[in-house]
C-alpha positions in Angstrom: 98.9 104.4 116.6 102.9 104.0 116.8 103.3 100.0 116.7 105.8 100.6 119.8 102.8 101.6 121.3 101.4 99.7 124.7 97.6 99.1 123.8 95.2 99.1 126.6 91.9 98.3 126.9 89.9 99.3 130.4 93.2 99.1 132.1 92.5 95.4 131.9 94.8 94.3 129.8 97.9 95.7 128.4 100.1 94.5 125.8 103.4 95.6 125.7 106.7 94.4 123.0 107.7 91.4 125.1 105.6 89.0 123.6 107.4 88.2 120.8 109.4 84.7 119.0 112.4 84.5 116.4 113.0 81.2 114.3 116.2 82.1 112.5 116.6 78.5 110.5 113.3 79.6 109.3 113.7 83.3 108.8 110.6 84.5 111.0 110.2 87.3 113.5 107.0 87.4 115.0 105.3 89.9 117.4 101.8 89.5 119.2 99.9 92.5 118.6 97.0 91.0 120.3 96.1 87.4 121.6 93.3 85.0 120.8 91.3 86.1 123.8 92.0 89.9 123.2 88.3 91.9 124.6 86.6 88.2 123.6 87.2 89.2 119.8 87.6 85.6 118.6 90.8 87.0 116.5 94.8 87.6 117.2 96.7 89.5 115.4 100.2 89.1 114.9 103.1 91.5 113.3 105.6 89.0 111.0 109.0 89.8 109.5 110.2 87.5 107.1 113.8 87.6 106.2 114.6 87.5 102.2 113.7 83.9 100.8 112.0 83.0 103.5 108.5 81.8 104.3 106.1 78.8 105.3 105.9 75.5 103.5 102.0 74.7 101.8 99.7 74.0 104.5 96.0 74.5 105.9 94.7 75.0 108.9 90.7 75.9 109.8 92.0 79.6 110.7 91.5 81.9 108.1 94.4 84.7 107.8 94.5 88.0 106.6 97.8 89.6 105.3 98.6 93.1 105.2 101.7 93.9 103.8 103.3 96.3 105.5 107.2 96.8 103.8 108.3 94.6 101.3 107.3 91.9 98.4 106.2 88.6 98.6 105.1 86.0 96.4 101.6 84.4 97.9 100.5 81.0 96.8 96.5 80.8 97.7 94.5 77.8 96.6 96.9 77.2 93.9 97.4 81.0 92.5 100.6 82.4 92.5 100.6 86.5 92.8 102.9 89.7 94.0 101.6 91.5 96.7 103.9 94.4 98.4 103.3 97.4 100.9 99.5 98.3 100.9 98.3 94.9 99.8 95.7 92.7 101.5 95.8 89.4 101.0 93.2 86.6 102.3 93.4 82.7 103.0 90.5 81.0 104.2 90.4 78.1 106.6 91.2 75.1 104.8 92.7 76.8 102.0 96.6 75.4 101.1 99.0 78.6 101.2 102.2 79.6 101.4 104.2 82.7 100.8 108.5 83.5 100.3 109.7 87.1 101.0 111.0 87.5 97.2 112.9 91.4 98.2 116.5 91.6 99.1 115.8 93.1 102.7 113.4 92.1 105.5 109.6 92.1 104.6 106.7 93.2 107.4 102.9 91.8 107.8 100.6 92.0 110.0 98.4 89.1 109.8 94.8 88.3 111.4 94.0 85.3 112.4 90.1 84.1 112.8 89.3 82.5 114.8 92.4 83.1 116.7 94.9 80.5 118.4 97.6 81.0 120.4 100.4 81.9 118.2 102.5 82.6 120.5 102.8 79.2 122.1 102.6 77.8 118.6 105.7 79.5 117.1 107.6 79.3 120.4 107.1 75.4 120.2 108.1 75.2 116.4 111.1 76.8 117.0 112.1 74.4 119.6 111.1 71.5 117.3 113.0 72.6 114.0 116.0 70.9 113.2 118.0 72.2 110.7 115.5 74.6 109.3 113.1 71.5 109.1 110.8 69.7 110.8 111.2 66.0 110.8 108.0 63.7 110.1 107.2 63.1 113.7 107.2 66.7 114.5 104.9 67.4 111.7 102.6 64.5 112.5 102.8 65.9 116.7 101.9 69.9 115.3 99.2 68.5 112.8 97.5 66.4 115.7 98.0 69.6 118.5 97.3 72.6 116.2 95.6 71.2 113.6 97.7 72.3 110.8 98.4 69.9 108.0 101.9 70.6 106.2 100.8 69.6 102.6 104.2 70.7 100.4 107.8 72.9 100.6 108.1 76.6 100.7 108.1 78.7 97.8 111.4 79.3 96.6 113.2 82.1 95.2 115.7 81.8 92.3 119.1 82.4 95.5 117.1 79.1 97.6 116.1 77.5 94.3 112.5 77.3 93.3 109.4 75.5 93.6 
Protein backbone atom coordinates (compact mmCIF):
# COMPACT_ATOMS: atom_id res chain seq x y z
CA UNK A 1 0.00 0.00 0.00
CA UNK A 2 1.61 3.61 -0.97
CA UNK A 3 1.61 5.41 2.60
CA UNK A 4 0.11 8.50 0.47
CA UNK A 5 -2.55 6.21 0.24
CA UNK A 6 -6.36 7.08 1.68
CA UNK A 7 -7.25 3.81 3.60
CA UNK A 8 -10.90 2.91 3.74
CA UNK A 9 -12.67 0.61 5.45
CA UNK A 10 -16.64 -0.03 4.41
CA UNK A 11 -16.66 3.43 3.21
CA UNK A 12 -16.98 4.22 6.81
CA UNK A 13 -14.19 5.71 7.59
CA UNK A 14 -11.46 7.18 5.69
CA UNK A 15 -8.20 8.52 6.62
CA UNK A 16 -6.58 10.73 4.54
CA UNK A 17 -2.79 12.87 5.19
CA UNK A 18 -4.35 15.76 7.13
CA UNK A 19 -4.17 14.32 10.40
CA UNK A 20 -0.84 15.07 11.15
CA UNK A 21 1.43 17.29 14.14
CA UNK A 22 5.05 18.97 13.96
CA UNK A 23 7.01 19.89 17.22
CA UNK A 24 10.15 21.42 15.85
CA UNK A 25 11.82 22.39 19.46
CA UNK A 26 11.54 18.73 19.81
CA UNK A 27 12.33 17.41 16.33
CA UNK A 28 9.09 15.23 15.77
CA UNK A 29 6.82 14.88 12.77
CA UNK A 30 4.09 12.71 13.33
CA UNK A 31 1.27 11.28 11.05
CA UNK A 32 -1.90 9.25 12.13
CA UNK A 33 -2.03 6.27 10.16
CA UNK A 34 -4.92 5.11 12.09
CA UNK A 35 -6.73 6.22 15.33
CA UNK A 36 -7.37 4.52 18.64
CA UNK A 37 -10.93 3.65 17.62
CA UNK A 38 -9.86 2.56 14.04
CA UNK A 39 -12.65 -0.78 13.07
CA UNK A 40 -12.69 -1.18 17.20
CA UNK A 41 -9.03 -2.55 16.99
CA UNK A 42 -7.96 -1.28 20.46
CA UNK A 43 -4.57 0.00 18.60
CA UNK A 44 -3.40 3.35 16.63
CA UNK A 45 -0.78 3.53 14.64
CA UNK A 46 1.22 6.33 13.96
CA UNK A 47 4.11 7.26 11.24
CA UNK A 48 7.13 9.36 13.23
CA UNK A 49 9.99 11.30 11.78
CA UNK A 50 12.58 12.26 13.97
CA UNK A 51 15.03 14.83 12.96
CA UNK A 52 18.86 13.95 13.71
CA UNK A 53 19.58 14.08 17.61
CA UNK A 54 16.28 14.12 18.37
CA UNK A 55 13.95 11.92 20.47
CA UNK A 56 11.78 11.48 23.77
CA UNK A 57 13.09 11.91 27.20
CA UNK A 58 12.77 8.29 29.64
CA UNK A 59 9.34 7.73 30.39
CA UNK A 60 6.41 5.05 30.81
CA UNK A 61 3.20 4.90 30.06
CA UNK A 62 0.62 1.55 30.40
CA UNK A 63 0.71 1.54 26.28
CA UNK A 64 2.88 -0.74 24.95
CA UNK A 65 4.65 0.42 21.56
CA UNK A 66 5.95 -1.27 18.68
CA UNK A 67 8.69 0.35 16.52
CA UNK A 68 9.40 -0.35 13.06
CA UNK A 69 12.02 1.36 11.62
CA UNK A 70 11.39 2.47 8.48
CA UNK A 71 14.67 4.83 7.18
CA UNK A 72 17.32 5.64 9.37
CA UNK A 73 19.28 4.63 12.91
CA UNK A 74 18.35 5.11 16.18
CA UNK A 75 19.68 4.33 19.43
CA UNK A 76 16.64 2.64 21.68
CA UNK A 77 16.98 2.63 25.46
CA UNK A 78 14.36 -0.32 26.74
CA UNK A 79 14.30 -1.20 30.35
CA UNK A 80 17.71 -0.05 30.77
CA UNK A 81 19.35 -1.65 27.44
CA UNK A 82 20.92 0.45 25.07
CA UNK A 83 20.93 -1.03 21.31
CA UNK A 84 21.06 0.10 17.32
CA UNK A 85 18.16 -0.52 15.46
CA UNK A 86 17.88 0.89 11.65
CA UNK A 87 15.59 0.22 8.48
CA UNK A 88 13.93 -3.27 8.92
CA UNK A 89 14.18 -3.44 12.72
CA UNK A 90 11.32 -4.10 15.16
CA UNK A 91 11.65 -2.89 18.31
CA UNK A 92 9.11 -3.48 21.37
CA UNK A 93 8.39 -1.51 24.81
CA UNK A 94 5.82 -2.82 27.00
CA UNK A 95 3.54 -0.86 29.13
CA UNK A 96 5.27 0.33 32.02
CA UNK A 97 8.55 -0.21 30.60
CA UNK A 98 11.00 3.26 30.91
CA UNK A 99 12.24 4.01 27.12
CA UNK A 100 13.56 6.38 25.16
CA UNK A 101 15.12 6.58 21.77
CA UNK A 102 17.55 9.70 19.75
CA UNK A 103 17.76 9.56 15.93
CA UNK A 104 21.70 8.99 16.02
CA UNK A 105 21.89 9.47 11.56
CA UNK A 106 22.79 12.73 9.99
CA UNK A 107 19.35 12.98 8.09
CA UNK A 108 15.65 12.50 9.16
CA UNK A 109 14.74 8.95 10.54
CA UNK A 110 11.03 7.23 9.86
CA UNK A 111 8.87 4.80 12.29
CA UNK A 112 5.89 3.61 12.29
CA UNK A 113 4.91 2.86 15.67
CA UNK A 114 1.85 0.75 17.26
CA UNK A 115 0.40 1.71 19.99
CA UNK A 116 -1.78 -0.99 22.33
CA UNK A 117 -4.01 -0.14 23.62
CA UNK A 118 -4.23 2.92 21.63
CA UNK A 119 -4.81 6.70 22.80
CA UNK A 120 -5.37 9.51 21.04
CA UNK A 121 -2.07 10.56 19.81
CA UNK A 122 -3.18 13.05 17.94
CA UNK A 123 -4.68 15.22 20.68
CA UNK A 124 -1.69 14.24 22.79
CA UNK A 125 1.15 15.51 20.59
CA UNK A 126 -0.95 18.45 19.37
CA UNK A 127 -1.25 19.52 23.18
CA UNK A 128 2.55 18.88 23.89
CA UNK A 129 3.45 21.11 21.35
CA UNK A 130 1.49 23.80 22.65
CA UNK A 131 2.92 23.19 26.14
CA UNK A 132 6.73 23.10 25.30
CA UNK A 133 8.69 25.95 26.06
CA UNK A 134 11.88 26.09 24.76
CA UNK A 135 12.22 22.53 23.73
CA UNK A 136 11.09 21.64 27.37
CA UNK A 137 8.48 21.10 29.41
CA UNK A 138 8.38 22.90 32.60
CA UNK A 139 7.44 20.79 35.90
CA UNK A 140 3.86 21.85 35.93
CA UNK A 141 3.29 20.73 32.42
CA UNK A 142 4.81 17.48 33.15
CA UNK A 143 2.93 16.94 36.40
CA UNK A 144 -0.65 18.26 34.08
CA UNK A 145 0.42 15.36 31.05
CA UNK A 146 1.40 12.69 33.69
CA UNK A 147 -2.13 13.27 35.60
CA UNK A 148 -4.19 13.53 31.82
CA UNK A 149 -2.26 10.83 29.82
CA UNK A 150 -0.85 8.95 32.26
CA UNK A 151 2.68 9.19 31.14
CA UNK A 152 5.35 9.54 33.78
CA UNK A 153 8.63 11.56 32.41
CA UNK A 154 11.22 9.56 34.50
CA UNK A 155 14.80 11.18 32.93
CA UNK A 156 16.38 13.37 29.68
CA UNK A 157 16.61 12.19 26.18
CA UNK A 158 19.35 10.27 24.92
CA UNK A 159 21.94 12.32 23.58
CA UNK A 160 24.20 12.08 20.72
CA UNK A 161 27.83 13.23 20.84
CA UNK A 162 26.57 17.03 18.45
CA UNK A 163 23.57 17.49 21.62
CA UNK A 164 26.01 16.04 24.20
CA UNK A 165 25.26 12.68 25.71
CA UNK A 166 23.48 10.93 28.34
Amino acid sequence: MNMNSKLTESASLTLTNDRRVAIPEIGLELRVRTPQDFAGSGLELIETTNAPGFGPPLHKHREAEIFYILQGRYLFEVDGKRFEATAGDTVVANGNVPHRFVNTDSDPSKQLVMIVPGFDALAFFTKLGAAMKGGRLDDEAKQAFSARWGVEFLGPPLGTPSRGTE
